[in-house]
C-alpha positions in Angstrom: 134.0 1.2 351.6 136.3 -1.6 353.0 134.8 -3.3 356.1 137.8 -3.8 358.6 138.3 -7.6 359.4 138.3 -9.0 362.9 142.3 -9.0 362.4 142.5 -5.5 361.5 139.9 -4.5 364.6 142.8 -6.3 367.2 144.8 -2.9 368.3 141.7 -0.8 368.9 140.5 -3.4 371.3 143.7 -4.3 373.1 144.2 -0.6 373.8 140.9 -0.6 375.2 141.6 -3.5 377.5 145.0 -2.3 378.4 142.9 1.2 379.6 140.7 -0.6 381.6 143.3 -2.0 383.6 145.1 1.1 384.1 142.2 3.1 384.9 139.5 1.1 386.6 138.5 4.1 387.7 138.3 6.2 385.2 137.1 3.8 382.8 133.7 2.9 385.1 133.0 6.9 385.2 133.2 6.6 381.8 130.6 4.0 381.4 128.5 5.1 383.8 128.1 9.0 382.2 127.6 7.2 378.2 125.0 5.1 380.1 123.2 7.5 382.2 119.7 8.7 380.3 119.5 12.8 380.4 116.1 13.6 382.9 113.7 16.9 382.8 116.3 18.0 385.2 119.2 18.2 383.2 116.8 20.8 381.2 117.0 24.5 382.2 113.7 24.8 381.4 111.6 21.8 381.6 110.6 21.1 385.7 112.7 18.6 387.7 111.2 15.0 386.5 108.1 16.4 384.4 107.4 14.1 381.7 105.0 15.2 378.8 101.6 14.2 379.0 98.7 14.1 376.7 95.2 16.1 378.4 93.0 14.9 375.4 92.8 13.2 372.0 90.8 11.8 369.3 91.1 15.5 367.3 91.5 15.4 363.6 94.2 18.3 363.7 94.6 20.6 366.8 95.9 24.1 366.1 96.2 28.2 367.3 96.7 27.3 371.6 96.0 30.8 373.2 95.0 31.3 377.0 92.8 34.0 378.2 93.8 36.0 381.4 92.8 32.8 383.8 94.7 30.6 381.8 92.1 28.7 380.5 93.7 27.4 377.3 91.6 27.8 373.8 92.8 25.6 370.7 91.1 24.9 367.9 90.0 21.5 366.3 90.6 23.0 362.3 89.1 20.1 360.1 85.9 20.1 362.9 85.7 23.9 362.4 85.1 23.8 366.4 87.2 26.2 369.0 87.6 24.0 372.1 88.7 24.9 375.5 90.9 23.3 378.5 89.9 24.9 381.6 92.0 25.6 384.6 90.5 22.6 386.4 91.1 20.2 383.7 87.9 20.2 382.2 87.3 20.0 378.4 84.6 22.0 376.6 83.4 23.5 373.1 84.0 27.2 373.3 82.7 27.9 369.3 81.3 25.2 366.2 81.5 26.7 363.7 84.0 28.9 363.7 85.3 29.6 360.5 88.0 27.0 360.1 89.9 29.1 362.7 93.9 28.4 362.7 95.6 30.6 364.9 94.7 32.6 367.9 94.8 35.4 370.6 93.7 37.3 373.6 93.6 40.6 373.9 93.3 42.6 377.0 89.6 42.9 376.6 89.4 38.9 376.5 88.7 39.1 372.8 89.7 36.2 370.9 91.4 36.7 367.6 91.2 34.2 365.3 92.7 33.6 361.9 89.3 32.2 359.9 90.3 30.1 357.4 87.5 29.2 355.8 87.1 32.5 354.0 90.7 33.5 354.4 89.3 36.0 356.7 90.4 37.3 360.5 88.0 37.6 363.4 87.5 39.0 366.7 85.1 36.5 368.8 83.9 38.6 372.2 84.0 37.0 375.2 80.1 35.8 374.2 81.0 34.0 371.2 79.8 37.1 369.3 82.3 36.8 365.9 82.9 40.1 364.1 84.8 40.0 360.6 88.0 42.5 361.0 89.8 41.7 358.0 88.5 40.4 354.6 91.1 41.3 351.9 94.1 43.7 351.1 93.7 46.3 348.4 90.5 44.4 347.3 92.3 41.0 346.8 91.4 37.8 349.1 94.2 37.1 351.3 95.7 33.9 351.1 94.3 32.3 354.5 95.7 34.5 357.8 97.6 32.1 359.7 98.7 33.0 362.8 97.9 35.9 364.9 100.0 38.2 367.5 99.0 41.3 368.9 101.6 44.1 369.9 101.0 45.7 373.1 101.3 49.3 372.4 98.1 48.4 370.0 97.6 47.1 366.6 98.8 42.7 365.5 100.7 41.3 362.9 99.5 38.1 361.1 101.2 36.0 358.5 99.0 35.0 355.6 100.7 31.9 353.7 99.1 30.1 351.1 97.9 26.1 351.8 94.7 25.2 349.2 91.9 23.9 351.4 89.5 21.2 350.0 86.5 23.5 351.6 87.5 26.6 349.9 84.7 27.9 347.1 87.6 30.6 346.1 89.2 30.8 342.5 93.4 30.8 342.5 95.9 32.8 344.7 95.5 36.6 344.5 98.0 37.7 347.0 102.1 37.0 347.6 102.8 35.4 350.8 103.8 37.8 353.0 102.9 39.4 357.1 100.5 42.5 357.8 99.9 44.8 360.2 96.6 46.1 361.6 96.5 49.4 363.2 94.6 49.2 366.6 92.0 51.4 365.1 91.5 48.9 362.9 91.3 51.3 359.8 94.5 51.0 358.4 96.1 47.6 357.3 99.9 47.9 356.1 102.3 44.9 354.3 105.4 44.7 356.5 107.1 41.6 355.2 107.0 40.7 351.6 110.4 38.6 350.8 109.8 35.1 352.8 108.9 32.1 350.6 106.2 31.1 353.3 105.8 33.0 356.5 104.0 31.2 358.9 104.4 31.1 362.8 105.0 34.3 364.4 105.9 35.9 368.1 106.8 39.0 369.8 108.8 39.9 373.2 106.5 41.3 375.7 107.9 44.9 375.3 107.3 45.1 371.8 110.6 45.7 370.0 110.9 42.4 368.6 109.0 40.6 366.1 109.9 36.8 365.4 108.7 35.0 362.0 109.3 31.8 361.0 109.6 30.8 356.9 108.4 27.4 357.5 108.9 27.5 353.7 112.6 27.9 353.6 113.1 26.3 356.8 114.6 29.5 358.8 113.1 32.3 361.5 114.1 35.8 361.5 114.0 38.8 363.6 113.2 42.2 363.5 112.9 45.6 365.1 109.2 47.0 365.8 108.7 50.4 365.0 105.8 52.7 366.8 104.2 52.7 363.5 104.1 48.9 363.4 106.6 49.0 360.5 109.5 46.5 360.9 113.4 47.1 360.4 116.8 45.2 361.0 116.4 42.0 359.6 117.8 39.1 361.1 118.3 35.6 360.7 117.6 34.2 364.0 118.2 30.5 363.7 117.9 27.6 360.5 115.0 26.2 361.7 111.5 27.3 360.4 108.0 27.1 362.5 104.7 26.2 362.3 103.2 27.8 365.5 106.0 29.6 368.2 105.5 31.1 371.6 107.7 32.6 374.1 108.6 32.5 377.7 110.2 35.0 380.4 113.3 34.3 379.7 113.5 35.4 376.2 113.6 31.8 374.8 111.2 31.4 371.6 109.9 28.0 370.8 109.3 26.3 367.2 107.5 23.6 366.3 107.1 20.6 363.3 108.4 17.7 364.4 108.1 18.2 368.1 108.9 21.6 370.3 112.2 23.4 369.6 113.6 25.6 371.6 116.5 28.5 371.5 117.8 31.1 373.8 117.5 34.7 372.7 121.1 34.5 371.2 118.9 32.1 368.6 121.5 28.6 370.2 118.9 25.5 370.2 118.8 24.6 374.2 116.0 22.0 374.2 114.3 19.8 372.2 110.7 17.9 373.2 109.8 15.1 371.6 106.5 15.0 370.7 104.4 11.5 370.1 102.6 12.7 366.7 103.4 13.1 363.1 103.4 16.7 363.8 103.3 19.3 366.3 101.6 22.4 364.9 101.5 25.5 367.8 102.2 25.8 371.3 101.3 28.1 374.7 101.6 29.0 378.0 98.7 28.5 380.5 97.3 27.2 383.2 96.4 29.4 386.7 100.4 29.9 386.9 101.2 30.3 383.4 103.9 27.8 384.1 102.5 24.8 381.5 103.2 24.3 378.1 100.2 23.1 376.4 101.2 21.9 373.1 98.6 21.0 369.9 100.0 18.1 367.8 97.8 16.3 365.0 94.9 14.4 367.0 96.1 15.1 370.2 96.8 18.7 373.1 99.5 17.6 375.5 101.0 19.8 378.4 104.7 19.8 380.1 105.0 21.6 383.7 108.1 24.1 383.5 110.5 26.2 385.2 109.8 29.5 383.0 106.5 30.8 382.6 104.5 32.5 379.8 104.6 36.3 378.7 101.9 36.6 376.5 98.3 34.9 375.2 100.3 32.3 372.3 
């Protein structure tokens, strides 16, 4: 590509100047809109001049945010094998060590704390005590890959994802299962594949009516959406938007928020409305919490930060 001399660079410049002393006006409003920095309050969902703010570091890699009805927030420390909670007072705490390499987590209405054990590619429920029981071990009598993340429907019954990333700690032999999302019925007898064509499903949501199911592909970098059926099945695939997820969550307006390289987020329509930068190399998960439900507690590589907001949280993720 030619680079334009100073000579050639003349006109463009001269009309500039020539603007400038036509429009004074005009031209300063210019400047002072290309000059002026975009605040929290510009955001339709981030709280007049709320900054992001980090509550705790020094993890290895945070993960699975959930809070419990309180909204005490419960995340877990993965490479530590420790669950760790963030009280409503502030306070931080070890809730479970170990704790099965847990990734991903929920509450249910009981206070029972799902949790996607990674260690032996397993999913728990953990009673209010700390009291783990193994739910899931396999499907059709073949480890899973490693359950992932966790979201429970509130008619009864969850979905989890169940991607495949080799752990060093793992004592298993190769991959017996494709990548793919189940459902558990709420019995807890019957466990069903609903998803079996994504390259590598990971973060996954629902609406608080549950009709809709939201699944990221972090693998072929898209999410999709699809209609919940009483039987759990899952119909009317859809893309929802070209970004995939790690961890997502949702809020009371409908808006569904990815993560990677900081917090995404899109309006039900599936248009990207804000962005949140995120000081880490990656942002895995994200919730709703705090006495209000109106604070986004984010886990990112070694650190759990928190944003106040003008939406609150539907749900436990």
């Amino acid at each position: 590509m030619k680079i334009p001399s100073a000579q050639t660079s003349r006109p463009a410049v001269s009309i500039l100047s020539v603007f400038i002393r036509v429009h004074p006006s005009l031209a300063l409003l210019f400047f002072l809109i290309m000059s002026t920095p975009l605040f929290a309050s510009d955001s339709k969902i981030i709280a007049s001049g709320e900054t992001l703010q980090e509550l705790a570091g020094d993890f290895i890699f945070t993960e699975g945010p959930a809070s419990d009805a309180q909204g005490n927030v419960f995340f877990t420390d993965q490479p530590n094998d420790r669950i760790l909670k963030w009280s409503i007072d502030g306070k931080l705490s070890t809730f479970m060590k170990p704790c099965g390499r847990a990734n991903g987590l929920s509450f249910d209405r009981e206070g029972n704390l799902w949790a996607c054990a990674d260690e032996k590619n397993e999913l728990w429920r953990i009673s209010p005590a700390g009291k783990a029981t193994v739910v899931v071990t396999n499907y059709q009598g073949k480890l899973l890959n490693g359950p992932n993340d966790v979201w429970l429907r509130p008619a009864g019954g969850l979905y989890f994802t169940d991607p495949y990333y080799k752990r060093q700690y793992w004592k298993r032999g190769p991959k017996e299962q494709d990548e793919c999302v189940y459902f558990l019925s709420s019995d807890e007898k019957k466990l069903v594949r609903v998803i079996d064509d994504l390259k590598q499903p990971n973060g996954i949501i629902g609406t608080p009516d549950g009709k809709l199911l939201y699944v990221a592909d972090i693998g072929a970098g898209k999410t999709y959406r699809y209609d919940i059926q009483p039987d759990g099945s899952l119909k009317n695939k859809k893309l929802y938007c070209e970004l995939g997820s790690d961890g997502m969550t949702i809020d009371s307006e409908g808006n569904i928020y990815l993560t990677g390289k900081g917090v995404t987020v899109f309006d039900p329509s599936g248009k990207q409305i804000e962005h949140i930068e995120v000081p880490e190399s990656w942002t895995a998960n994200v919730c709703f919490g705090g006495k209000d439900r109106q604070t986004l507690f984010i886990t990112a590589s070694k650190g759990l930060y928190a944003m106040r907001m003008t939406v609150k949280g539907v749900d436990s993720q």
